[in-house]
Every structure is written in structure tokens, then in C-alpha cells.
C-alpha positions as CSV (number, residue, x, y, z in Angstrom):
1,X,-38.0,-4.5,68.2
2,X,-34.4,-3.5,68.7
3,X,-33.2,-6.3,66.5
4,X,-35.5,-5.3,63.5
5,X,-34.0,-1.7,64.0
6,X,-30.8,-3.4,63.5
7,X,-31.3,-5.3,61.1
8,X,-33.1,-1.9,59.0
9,X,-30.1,0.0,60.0
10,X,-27.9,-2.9,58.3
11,X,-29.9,-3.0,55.0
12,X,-29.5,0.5,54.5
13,X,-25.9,0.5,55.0
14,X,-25.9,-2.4,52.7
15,X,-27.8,-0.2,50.5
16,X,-25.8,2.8,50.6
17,X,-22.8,0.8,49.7
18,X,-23.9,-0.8,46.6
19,X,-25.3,2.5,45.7
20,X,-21.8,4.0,45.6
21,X,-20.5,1.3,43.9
22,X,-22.7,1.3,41.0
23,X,-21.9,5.1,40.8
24,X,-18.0,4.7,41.3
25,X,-17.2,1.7,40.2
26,X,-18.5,1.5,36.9
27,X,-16.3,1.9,33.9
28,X,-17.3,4.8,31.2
29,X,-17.7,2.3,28.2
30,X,-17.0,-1.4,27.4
31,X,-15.0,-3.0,24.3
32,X,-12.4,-4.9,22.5
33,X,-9.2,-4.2,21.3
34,X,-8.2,-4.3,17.6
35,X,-5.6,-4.1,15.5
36,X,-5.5,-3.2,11.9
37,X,-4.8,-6.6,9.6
38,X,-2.9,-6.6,6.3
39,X,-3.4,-10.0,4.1
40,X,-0.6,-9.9,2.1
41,X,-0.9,-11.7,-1.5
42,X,1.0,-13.5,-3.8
43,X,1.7,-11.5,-7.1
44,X,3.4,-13.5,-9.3
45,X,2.6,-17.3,-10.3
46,X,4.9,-20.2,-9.9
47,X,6.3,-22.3,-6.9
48,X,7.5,-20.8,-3.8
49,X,11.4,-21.4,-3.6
50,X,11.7,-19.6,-0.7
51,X,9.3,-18.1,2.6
52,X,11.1,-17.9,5.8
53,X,8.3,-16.4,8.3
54,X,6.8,-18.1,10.9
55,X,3.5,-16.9,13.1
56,X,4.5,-14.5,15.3
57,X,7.5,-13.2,14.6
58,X,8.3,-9.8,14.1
59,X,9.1,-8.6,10.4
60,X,10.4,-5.2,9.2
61,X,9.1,-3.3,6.5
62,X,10.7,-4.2,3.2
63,X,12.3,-7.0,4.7
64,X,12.6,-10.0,2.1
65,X,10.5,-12.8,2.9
66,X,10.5,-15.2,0.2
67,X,10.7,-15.6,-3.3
68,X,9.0,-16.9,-6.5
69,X,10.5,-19.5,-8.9
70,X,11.6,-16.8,-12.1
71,X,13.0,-19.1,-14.3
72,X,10.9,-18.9,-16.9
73,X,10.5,-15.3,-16.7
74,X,14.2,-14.8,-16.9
75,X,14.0,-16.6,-20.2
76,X,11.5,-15.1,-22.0
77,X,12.8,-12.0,-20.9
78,X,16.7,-13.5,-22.5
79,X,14.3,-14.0,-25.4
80,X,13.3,-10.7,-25.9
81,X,16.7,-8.8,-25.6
82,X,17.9,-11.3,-28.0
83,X,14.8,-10.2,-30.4
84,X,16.0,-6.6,-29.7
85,X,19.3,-6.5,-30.4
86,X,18.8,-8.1,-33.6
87,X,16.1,-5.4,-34.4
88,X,18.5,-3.1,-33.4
89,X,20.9,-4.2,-36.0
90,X,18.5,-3.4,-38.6
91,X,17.9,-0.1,-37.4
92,X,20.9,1.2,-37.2
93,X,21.5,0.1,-41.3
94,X,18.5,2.3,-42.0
95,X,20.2,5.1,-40.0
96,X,23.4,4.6,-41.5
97,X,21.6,5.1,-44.9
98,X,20.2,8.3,-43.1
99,X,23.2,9.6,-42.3
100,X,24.9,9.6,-45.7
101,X,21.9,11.3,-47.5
102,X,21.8,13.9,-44.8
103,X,25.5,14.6,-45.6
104,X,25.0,14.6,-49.4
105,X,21.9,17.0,-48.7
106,X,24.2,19.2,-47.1
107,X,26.8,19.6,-49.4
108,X,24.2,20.1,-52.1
109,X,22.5,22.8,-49.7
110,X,26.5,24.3,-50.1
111,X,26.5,24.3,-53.4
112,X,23.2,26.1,-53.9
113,X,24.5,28.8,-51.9
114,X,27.7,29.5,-54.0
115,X,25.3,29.3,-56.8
116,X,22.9,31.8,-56.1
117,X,25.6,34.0,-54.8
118,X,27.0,33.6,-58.6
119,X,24.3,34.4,-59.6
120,X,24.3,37.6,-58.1
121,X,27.3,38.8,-59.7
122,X,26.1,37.5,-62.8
123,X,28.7,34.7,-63.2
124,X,26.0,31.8,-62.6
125,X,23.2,30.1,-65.0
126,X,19.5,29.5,-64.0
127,X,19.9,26.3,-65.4
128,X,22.9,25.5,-62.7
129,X,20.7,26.6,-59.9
130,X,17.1,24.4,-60.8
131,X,19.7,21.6,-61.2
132,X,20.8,21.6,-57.8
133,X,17.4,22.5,-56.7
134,X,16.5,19.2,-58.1
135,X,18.9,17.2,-56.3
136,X,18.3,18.6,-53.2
137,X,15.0,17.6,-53.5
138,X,15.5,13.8,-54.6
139,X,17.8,13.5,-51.3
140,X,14.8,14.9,-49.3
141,X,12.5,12.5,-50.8
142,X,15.1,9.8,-49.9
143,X,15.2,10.7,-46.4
144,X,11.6,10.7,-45.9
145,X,11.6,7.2,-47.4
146,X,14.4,5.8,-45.7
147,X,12.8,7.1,-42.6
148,X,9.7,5.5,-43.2
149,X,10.7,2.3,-43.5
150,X,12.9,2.6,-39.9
151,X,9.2,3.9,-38.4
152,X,7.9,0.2,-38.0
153,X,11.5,-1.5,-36.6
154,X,11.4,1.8,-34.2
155,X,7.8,0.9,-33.0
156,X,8.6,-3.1,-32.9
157,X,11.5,-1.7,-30.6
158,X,9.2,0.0,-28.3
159,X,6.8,-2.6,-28.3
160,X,9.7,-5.1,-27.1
161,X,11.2,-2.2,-24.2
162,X,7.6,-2.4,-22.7
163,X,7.4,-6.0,-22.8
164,X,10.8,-6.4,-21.0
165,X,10.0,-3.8,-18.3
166,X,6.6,-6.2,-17.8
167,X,8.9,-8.9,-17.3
168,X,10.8,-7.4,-15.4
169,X,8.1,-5.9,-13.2
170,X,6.5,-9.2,-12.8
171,X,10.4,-10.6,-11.5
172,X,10.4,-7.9,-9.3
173,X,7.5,-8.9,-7.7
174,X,8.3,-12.5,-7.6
175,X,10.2,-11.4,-4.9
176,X,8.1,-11.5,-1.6
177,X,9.3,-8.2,0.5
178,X,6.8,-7.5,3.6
179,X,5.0,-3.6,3.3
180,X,4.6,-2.9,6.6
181,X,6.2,-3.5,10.5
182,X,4.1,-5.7,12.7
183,X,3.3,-9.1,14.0
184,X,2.6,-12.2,11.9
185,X,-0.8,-13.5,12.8
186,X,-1.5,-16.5,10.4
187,X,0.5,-18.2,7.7
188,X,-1.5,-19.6,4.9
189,X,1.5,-20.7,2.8
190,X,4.8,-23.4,3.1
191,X,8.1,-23.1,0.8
192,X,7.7,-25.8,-2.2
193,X,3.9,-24.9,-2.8
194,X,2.5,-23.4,-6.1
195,X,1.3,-20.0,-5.4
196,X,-0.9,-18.1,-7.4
197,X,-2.1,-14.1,-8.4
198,X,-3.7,-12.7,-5.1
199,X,-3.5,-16.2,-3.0
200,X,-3.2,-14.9,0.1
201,X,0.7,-16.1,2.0
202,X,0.0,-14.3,5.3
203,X,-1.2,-11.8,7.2
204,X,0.3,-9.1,9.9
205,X,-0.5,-6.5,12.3
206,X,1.7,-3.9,13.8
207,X,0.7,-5.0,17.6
208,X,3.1,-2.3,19.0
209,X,-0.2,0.1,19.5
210,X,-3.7,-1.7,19.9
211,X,-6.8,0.2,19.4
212,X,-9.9,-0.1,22.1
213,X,-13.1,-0.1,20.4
214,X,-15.7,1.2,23.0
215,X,-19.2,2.3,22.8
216,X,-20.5,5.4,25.0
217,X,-24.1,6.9,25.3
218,X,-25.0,10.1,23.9
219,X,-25.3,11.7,27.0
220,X,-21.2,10.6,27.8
221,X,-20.4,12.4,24.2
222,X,-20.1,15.9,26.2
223,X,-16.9,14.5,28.3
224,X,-15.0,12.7,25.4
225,X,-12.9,14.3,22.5
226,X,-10.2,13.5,20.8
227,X,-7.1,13.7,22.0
228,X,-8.5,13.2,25.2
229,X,-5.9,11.3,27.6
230,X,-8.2,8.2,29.1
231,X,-7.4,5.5,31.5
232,X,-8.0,1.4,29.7
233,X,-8.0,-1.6,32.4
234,X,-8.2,-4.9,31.9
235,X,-9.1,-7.7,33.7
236,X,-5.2,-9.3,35.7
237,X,-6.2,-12.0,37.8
238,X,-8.1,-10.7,40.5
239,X,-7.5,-7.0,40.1
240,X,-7.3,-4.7,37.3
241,X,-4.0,-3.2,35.4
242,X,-4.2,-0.2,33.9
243,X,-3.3,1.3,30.9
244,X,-2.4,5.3,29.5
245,X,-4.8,5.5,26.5
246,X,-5.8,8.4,23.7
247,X,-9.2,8.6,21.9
248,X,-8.5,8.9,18.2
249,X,-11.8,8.7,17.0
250,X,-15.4,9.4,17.7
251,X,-18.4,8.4,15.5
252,X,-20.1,11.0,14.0
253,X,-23.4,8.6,13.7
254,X,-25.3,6.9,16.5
255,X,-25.6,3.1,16.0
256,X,-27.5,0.5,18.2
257,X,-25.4,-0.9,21.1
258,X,-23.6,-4.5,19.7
259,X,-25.1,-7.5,21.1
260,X,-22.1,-8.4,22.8
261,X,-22.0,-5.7,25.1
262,X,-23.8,-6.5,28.3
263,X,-28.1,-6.8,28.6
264,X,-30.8,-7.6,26.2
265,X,-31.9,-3.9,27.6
266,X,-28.9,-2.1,27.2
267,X,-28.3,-3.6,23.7
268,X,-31.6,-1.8,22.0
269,X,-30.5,1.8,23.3
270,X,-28.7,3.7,20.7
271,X,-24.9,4.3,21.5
272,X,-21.5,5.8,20.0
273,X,-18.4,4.2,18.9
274,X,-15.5,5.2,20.2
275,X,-11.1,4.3,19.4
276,X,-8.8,4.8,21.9
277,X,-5.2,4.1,20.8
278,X,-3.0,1.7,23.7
279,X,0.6,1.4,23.8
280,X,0.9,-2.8,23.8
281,X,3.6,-4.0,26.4
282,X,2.8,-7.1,25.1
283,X,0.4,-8.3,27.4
284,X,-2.6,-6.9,25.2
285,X,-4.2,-9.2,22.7
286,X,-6.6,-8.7,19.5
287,X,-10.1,-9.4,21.1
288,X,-9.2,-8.7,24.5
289,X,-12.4,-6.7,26.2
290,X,-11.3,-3.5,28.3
291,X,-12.6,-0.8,30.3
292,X,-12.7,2.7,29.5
293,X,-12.3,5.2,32.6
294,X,-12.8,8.7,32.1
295,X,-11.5,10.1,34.8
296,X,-8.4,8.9,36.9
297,X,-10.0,8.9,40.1
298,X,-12.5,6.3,39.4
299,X,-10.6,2.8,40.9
């Protein structure tokens, strides 16, 4: 009988202890880290002269990466100016032409002053003053023609301006400059290959702050806002490291648990997502499950 009492006495102890466990010991929510991914495309055509990155290595943003053969764009854009200037030529005859009728229209427009001022002091003639009226208007008929025969070389030279800044938009872009800081995380492309529109050459992630992905129960939603300050542990050996975290983000929707997380039961109950932001000191990896921990006293 006294061993039976004993052994009673142990089970509940037993008991006790896994009960406090479960209740202490149990992390707030469950998740992965992520990291926000940027494919970055080719946007020109041609071969690849030049891409000097490598996975894994840390790139700058607007640092030059590599470059597009521009060859032929550089000539047909030689081809154009050429086109221009010779356009150009032309135009300025026509406003040569312009010039030298505006200059005879304003010495006629003199002369029809001094004439009607003769004519106030009786010392001009009617007939002196139609004549002059005349001229003037045969030089502003001129102009008007002279002016519309420039109109088309004008619009041919603004139709070959906007195909030179093309080209030159489309060189610009044959240059390969990175658009954001981060981590390179695959390379898809090797100098020497042909490369096309929106192939992708790479992608990168700015690893320097990871993002925790956790889901919490409706009934946890009372304790969590953002800008919360929240402790993240993941798994080091045979202990756990901890980590300063900040939720960012809480869904406004409920959504059924993922099936990665934990039971068959837990996975049908209906849960919230949560982002918690991590400084990375490099030991935190895309895919990595964590631990959320509410409170700090919970080891």
C-alpha cells in the first residue's frame, strides 16, 4: 500500500510538471522568416559583355553590374544625328528666307507710317499709301508660305529628337545598375550569353532585416499590436537564441491555420497572420521556422 501511495504521489508530480510546462513553455505563435525578393530583368536585347555578381554577395544600390552589347544602337543612333543635321541644313535656308522678308516687311511697315503721317499734313497721295499697303501684304503672304513649307522639316526634326532620346533610353538601360541594397540569392545569367526583354539575370534581397511570418489565434489578437516589441528564438543546437523583434503587421482577416504548422487539428481552426521585423546578424536564413514569445519572461 505505501508503495502505491508513492508511486500516486510521483504521477502527480509528474503531472504537475508537464502541466506547467505546456503553460510556460509554449511559444505565442509559430513561423518562417521571409525576406522580400526582387528578380531583376534584362531590358535591353543583345549579348551580355559584361555581369560581374556572384550569389551571395552584397551589391549596393545603383551599383553597375553589367552591361549590354550597344553597338548597334550607337549606330543607328550616329545614323540619326547624321539624318538631323542634314535636316537641319535645310531648315535654317527656309529661315534665312524668313528672315529677309521679315526685314523687308518692316521697312515697308516704316514707310507706311511716314506715309500716312503725309498724309495728314496733306503732302501724301492715296495712291502712295494702297501701294505700300499692297506690298506689305505680298511680304505677309510670303512669310506664311515660306513658313509652311519649314512646318514639315520642323516636324521630321522632332520626329528624329524623339527617336534619338529612344535610343538613347534603350542605351541607358543596356547598362545593368542594381535598384536596391541586399543579398544576391540566385544567378540566372553568365557574361557572353544573349539576353533578352524581361529575362530574368538575378534576384536579391536586403537580408539585413528578416521578417517572421507567424500565425496567432483570435483570442492572442488582444495582446499583440503593432509596434509591439516581441521576443523571436530559434532553434541553436540544443538551446534556443533569442532575438529583439517588432510586429509590423497584423491581418485584418482570419484565414485557416497553414498546413505546415503543427496538427491535422490545429490546422482546421481559423487563425491570424502576423510580421514581426528581426534584425539579421547573419545567422538568420529565408525559411528558417521561429518562435514568437510575447512576453520576456517566458524561457
Amino acid at each position: 500500500m505505501k508503495i502505491t501511495k508513492i508511486i500516486l504521489g510521483s504521477l502527480l508530480i509528474a503531472s504537475f510538471l508537464t502541466s506547467c510546462n505546456n503553460n510556460n513553455d509554449k511559444a505565442d505563435g509559430y513561423g518562417n522568416f521571409e525576406a522580400t525578393e526582387t528578380t531583376i530583368s534584362a531590358e535591353s536585347n543583345g549579348k551580355l559583355i559584361q555581369f560581374t555578381i556572384e550569389e551571395g554577395q552584397t551589391l549596393k544600390e545603383g551599383a553597375i553590374v553589367g552591361l549590354i552589347d550597344t553597338i548597334q544602337l550607337s549606330l543607328k543612333k550616329e545614323q540619326l544625328v547624321a539624318a538631323k543635321n542634314g535636316i537641319s541644313a535645310k531648315s535654317r535656308n527656309v529661315l534665312s528666307q524668313i528672315n529677309v522678308l521679315k526685314a523687308q516687311l518692316n521697312t515697308a511697315e516704316i514707310s507706311k507710317n511716314r506715309i500716312e503721317n503725309l498724309l495728314k499734313s496733306n503732302a501724301g497721295t492715296q495712291k502712295q499709301l494702297d501701294d505700300i499697303n499692297g506690298q506689305i501684304d505680298v511680304i505677309k503672304q510670303q512669310i506664311k508660305s515660306v513658313e509652311t513649307q519649314n512646318a514639315p522639316i520642323i516636324n521630321e526634326i522632332k520626329s528624329i529628337n524623339a527617336q534619338i532620346k529612344q535610343l538613347e533610353d534603350q542605351i541607358q538601360k543596356s547598362i545593368i545598375t542594381n535598384p536596391v541594397n541586399g543579398t544576391v540569392l540566385v544567378k540566372y545569367a553568365e557574361p557572353n550569353e544573349i539576353t533578352s526583354f524581361g529575362r530574368p539575370l538575378y534576384k536579391i534581397a536586403d537580408l539585413n532585416i528578416m521578417e517572421l511570418r507567424v500565425y496567432v489565434s483570435e483570442t492572442q489578437l488582444a495582446s499583440i499590436k503593432i509596434g509591439q516589441n516581441v521576443t523571436v528564438k530559434i532553434d541553436a543546437g540544443d538551446t534556443m537564441k533569442d532575438y529583439n523583434g517588432t510586429i509590423t503587421w497584423v491581418a485584418s482577416e482570419a484565414e485557416f491555420t497553414p498546413k505546415i504548422i503543427q496538427t491535422k487539428e490545429e490546422r482546421v481552426n481559423m487563425v491570424y497572420a502576423v510580421k514581426i521585423n528581426v534584425k539579421n546578424d547573419g545567422n538568420l536564413k529565408i525559411g528558417m521556422p521561429a518562435e514568437m514569445w510575447i512576453s520576456t519572461n517566458k524561457n
